[in-house]
VODREN-567590 format. One line per field, with one value per residue: x, y, z of N, C-alpha, C, CB in turn; residue number from 1; chain. Coordinates in Angstrom, 2 decimals. Glycine has a CB too. Layout:
<nodes>
n.east (X:...) .
n.north (Y:...) .
n.up (Z:...) .
ca.east (X:...) .
ca.north (Y:...) .
ca.up (Z:...) .
c.east (X:...) .
c.north (Y:...) .
c.up (Z:...) .
cb.east (X:...) .
cb.north (Y:...) .
cb.up (Z:...) .
seq (NUM:...) .
mol (A:...) .
</nodes>
This chain:
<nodes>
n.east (30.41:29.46:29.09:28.45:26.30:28.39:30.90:31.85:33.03:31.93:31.04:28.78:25.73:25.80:27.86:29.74:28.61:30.03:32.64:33.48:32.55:33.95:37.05:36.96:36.63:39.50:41.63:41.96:43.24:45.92:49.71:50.91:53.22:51.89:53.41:52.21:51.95:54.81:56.05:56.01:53.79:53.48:50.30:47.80:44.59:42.09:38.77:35.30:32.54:29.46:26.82:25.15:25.43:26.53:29.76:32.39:36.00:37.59:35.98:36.14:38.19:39.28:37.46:38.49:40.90:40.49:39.84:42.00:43.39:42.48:42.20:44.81:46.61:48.13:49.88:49.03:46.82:47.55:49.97:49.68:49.55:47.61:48.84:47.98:44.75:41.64:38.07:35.17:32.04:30.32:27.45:27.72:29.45:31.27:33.75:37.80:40.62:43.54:46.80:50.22:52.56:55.05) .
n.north (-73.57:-74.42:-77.03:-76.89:-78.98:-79.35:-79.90:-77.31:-75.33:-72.75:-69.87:-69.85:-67.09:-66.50:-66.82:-65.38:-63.35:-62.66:-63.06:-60.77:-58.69:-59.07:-59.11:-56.41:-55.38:-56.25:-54.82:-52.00:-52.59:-53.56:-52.43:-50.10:-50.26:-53.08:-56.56:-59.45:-62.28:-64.67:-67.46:-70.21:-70.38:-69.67:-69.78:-67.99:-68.41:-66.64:-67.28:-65.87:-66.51:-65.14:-66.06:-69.34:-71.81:-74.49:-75.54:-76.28:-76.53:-77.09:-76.46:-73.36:-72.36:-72.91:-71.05:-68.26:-68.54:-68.72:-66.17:-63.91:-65.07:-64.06:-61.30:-60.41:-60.79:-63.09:-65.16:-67.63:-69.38:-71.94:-71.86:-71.59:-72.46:-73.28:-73.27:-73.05:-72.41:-70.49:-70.41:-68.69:-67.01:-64.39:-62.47:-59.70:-59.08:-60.63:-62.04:-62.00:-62.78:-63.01:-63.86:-63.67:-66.19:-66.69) .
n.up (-40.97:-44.15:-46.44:-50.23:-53.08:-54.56:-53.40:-52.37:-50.16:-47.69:-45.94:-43.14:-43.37:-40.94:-39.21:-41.29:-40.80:-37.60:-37.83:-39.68:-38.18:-35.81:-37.23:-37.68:-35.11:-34.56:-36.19:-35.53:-32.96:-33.68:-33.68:-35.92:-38.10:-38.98:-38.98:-40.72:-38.35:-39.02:-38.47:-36.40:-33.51:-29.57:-28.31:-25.69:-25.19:-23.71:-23.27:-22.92:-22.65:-23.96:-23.45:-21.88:-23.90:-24.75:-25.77:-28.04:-27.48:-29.28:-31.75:-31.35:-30.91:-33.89:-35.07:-33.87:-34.68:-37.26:-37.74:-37.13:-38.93:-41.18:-40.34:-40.78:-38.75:-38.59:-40.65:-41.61:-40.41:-39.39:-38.28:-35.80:-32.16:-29.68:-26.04:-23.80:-22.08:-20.92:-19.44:-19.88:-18.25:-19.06:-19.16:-19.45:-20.89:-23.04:-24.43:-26.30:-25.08:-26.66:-26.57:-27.05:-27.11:-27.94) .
ca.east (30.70:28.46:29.18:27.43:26.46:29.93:31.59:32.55:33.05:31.53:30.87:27.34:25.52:25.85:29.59:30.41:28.97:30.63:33.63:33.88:32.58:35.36:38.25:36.72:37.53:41.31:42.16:42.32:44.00:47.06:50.19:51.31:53.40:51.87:53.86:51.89:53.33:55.01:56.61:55.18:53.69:52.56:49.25:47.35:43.69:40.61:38.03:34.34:30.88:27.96:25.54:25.62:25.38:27.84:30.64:33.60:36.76:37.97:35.55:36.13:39.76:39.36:36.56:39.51:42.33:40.27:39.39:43.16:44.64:41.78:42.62:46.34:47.66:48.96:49.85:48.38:46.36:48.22:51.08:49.03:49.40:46.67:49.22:47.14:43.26:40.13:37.00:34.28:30.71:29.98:26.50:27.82:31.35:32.13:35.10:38.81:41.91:44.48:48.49:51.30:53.61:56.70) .
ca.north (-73.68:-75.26:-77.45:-76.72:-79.82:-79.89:-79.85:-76.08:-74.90:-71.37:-69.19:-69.50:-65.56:-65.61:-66.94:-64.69:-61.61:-62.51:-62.75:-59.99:-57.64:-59.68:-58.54:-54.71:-55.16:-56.57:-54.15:-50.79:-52.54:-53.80:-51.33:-49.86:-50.75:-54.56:-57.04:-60.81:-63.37:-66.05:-67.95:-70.95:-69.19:-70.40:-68.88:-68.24:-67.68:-66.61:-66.86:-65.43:-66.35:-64.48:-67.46:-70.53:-72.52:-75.44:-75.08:-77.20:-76.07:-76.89:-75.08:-71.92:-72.13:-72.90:-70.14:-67.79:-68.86:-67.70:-64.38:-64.02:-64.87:-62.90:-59.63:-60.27:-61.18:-63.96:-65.55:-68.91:-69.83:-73.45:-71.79:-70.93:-73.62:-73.13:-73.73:-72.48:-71.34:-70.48:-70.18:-68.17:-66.80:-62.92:-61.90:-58.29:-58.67:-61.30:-61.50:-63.33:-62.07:-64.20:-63.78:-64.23:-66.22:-66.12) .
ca.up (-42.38:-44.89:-47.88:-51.50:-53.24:-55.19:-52.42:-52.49:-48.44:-47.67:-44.24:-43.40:-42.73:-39.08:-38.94:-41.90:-39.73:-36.35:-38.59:-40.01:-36.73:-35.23:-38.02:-37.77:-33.88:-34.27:-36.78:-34.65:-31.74:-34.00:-33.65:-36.88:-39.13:-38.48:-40.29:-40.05:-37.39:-40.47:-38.06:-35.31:-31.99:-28.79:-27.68:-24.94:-25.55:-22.75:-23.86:-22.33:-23.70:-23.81:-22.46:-21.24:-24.66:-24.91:-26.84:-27.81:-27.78:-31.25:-32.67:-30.44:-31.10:-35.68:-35.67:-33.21:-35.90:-38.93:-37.81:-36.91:-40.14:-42.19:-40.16:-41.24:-37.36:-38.80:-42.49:-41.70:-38.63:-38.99:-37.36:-34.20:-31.16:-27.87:-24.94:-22.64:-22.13:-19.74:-20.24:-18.46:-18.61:-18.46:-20.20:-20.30:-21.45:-24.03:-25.36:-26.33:-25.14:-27.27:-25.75:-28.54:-25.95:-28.30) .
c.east (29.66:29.26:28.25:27.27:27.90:30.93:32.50:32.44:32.84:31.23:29.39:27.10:25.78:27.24:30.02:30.07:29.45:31.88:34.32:33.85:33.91:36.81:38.21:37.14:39.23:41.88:42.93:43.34:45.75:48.01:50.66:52.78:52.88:52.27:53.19:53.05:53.21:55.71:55.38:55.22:52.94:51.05:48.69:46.12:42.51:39.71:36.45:33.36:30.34:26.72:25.91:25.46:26.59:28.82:31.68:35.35:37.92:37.35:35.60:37.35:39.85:38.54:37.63:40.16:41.83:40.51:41.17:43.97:43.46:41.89:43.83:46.85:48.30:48.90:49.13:47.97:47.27:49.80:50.93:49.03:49.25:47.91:48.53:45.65:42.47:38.99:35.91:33.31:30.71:28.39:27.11:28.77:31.67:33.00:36.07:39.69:42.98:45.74:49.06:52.41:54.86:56.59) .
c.north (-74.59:-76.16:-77.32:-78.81:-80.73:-79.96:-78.52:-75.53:-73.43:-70.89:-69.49:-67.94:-65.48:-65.70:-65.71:-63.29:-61.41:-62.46:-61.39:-58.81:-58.13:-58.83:-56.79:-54.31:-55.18:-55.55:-52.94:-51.50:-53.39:-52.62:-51.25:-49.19:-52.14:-55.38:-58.78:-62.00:-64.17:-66.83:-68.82:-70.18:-69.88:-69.36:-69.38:-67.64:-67.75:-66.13:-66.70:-65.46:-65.61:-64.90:-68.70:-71.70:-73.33:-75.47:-75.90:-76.57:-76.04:-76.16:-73.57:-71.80:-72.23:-71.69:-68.34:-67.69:-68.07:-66.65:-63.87:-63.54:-63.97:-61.44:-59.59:-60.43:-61.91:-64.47:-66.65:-69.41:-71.11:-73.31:-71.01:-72.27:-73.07:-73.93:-73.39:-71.77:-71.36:-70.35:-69.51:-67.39:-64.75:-62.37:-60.54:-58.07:-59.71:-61.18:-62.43:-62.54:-63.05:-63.14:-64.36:-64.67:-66.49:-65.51) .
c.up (-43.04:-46.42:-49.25:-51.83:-54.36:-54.86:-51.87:-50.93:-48.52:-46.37:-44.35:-43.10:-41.69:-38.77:-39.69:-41.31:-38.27:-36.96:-39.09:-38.98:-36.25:-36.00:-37.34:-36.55:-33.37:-35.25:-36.13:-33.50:-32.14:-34.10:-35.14:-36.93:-38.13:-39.83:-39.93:-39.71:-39.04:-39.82:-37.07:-34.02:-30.97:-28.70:-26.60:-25.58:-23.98:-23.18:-22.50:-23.32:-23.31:-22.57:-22.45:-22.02:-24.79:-26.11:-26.10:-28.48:-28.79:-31.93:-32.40:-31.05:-33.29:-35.85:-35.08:-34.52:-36.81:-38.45:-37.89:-38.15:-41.66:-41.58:-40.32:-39.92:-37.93:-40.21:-42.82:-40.13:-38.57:-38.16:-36.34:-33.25:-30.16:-26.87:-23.73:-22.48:-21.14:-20.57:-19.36:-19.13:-18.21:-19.47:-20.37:-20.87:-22.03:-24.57:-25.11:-25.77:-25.54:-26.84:-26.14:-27.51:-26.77:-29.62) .
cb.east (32.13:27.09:29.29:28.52:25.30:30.40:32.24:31.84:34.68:30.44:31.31:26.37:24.35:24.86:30.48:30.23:27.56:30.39:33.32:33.43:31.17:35.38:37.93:35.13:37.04:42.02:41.38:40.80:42.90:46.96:51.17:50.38:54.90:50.24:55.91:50.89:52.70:55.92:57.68:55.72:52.73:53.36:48.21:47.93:43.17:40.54:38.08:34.57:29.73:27.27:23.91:25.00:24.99:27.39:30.88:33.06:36.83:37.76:34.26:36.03:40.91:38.59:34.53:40.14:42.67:38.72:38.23:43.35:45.54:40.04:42.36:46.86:47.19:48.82:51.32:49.42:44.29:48.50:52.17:47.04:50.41:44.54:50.35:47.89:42.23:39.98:36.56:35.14:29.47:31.69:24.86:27.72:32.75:31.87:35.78:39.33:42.26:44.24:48.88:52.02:53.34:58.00) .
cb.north (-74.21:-74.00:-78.61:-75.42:-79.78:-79.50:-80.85:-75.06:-75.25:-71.13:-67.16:-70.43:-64.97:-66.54:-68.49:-64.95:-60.73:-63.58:-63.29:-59.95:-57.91:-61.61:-58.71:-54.10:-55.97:-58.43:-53.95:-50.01:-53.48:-54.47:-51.19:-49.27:-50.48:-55.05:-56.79:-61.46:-64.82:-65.75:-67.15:-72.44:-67.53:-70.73:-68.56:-67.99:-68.30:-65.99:-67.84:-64.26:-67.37:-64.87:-67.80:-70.72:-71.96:-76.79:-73.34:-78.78:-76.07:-78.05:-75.15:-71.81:-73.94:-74.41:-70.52:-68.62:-70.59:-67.51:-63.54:-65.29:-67.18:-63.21:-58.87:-58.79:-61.87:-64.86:-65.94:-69.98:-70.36:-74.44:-71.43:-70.20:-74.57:-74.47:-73.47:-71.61:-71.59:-69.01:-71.46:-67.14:-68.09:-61.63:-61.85:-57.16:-58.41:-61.50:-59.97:-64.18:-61.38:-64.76:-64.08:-62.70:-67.43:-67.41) .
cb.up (-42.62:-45.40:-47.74:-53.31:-53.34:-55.98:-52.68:-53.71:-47.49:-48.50:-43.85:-42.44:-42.68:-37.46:-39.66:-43.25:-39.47:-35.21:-39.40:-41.05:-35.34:-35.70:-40.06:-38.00:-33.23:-34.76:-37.55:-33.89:-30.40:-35.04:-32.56:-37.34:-39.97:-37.82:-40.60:-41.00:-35.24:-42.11:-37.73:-35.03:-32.25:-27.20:-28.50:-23.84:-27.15:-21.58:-25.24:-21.72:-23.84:-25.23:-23.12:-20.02:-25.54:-24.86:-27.16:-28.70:-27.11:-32.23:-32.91:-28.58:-29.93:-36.66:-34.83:-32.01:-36.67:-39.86:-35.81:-36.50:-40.79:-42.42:-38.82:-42.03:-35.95:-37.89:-43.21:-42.47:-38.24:-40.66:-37.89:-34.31:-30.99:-27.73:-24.86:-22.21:-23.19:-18.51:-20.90:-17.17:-17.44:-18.82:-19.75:-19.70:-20.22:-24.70:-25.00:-27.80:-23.78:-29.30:-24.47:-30.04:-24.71:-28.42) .
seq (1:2:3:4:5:6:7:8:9:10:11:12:13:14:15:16:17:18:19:20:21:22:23:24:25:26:27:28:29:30:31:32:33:34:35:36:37:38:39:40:41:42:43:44:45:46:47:48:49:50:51:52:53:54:55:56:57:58:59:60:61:62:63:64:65:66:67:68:69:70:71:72:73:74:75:76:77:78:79:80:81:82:83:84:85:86:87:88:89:90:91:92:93:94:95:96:97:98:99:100:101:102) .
mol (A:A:A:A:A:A:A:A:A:A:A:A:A:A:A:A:A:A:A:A:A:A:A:A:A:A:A:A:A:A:A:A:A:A:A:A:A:A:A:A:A:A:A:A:A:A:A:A:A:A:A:A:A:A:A:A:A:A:A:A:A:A:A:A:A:A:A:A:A:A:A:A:A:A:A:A:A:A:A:A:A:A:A:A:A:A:A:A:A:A:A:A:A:A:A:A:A:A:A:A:A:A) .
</nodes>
């Protein structure tokens, strides 16, 4: 995320296009009718990088949340709580698998 100088918060280009590829992926694999979680939920998330760049798992898990509550999974990421996660390396298979544990 970036700040303007009036303090206005915005996506930068590369977040705002893993973002949105991201949404275009969770869309198809929601069942229909989807109505968003509005209630508190545990989760499980595993996640799989790409490469072997360091990464901290707050920001893996707030940049997770958005996409989440901008493809309508949920009404407000703030009622998402990580009980559980991995983490692991695959160059050919990146990817999250997040697990709605109630």
């Amino acid at each position: 995320m970036g700040v303007t100088r009036t303090g206005r918060h915005y996506a930068k280009p590369t977040f705002a296009r893993w973002r949105d590829d991201a949404v275009r992926q969770i869309h198809p694999q929601l069942p229909f009718p989807w109505t968003a979680i509005a209630v508190p939920c545990n989760v499980r998330l595993d996640y799989v990088a790409g490469d072997k760049r360091r990464r901290d798992m707050p920001a893996v898990l707030d940049a997770v949340w958005h996409v989440l509550e901008k493809a309508g999974v949920v009404a407000d990421d703030t009622l998402l709580w990580a009980v559980q996660s991995s983490r692991g390396y695959d160059k050919a298979a990146p990817g999250c698998t997040i697990t709605f544990l109630d």
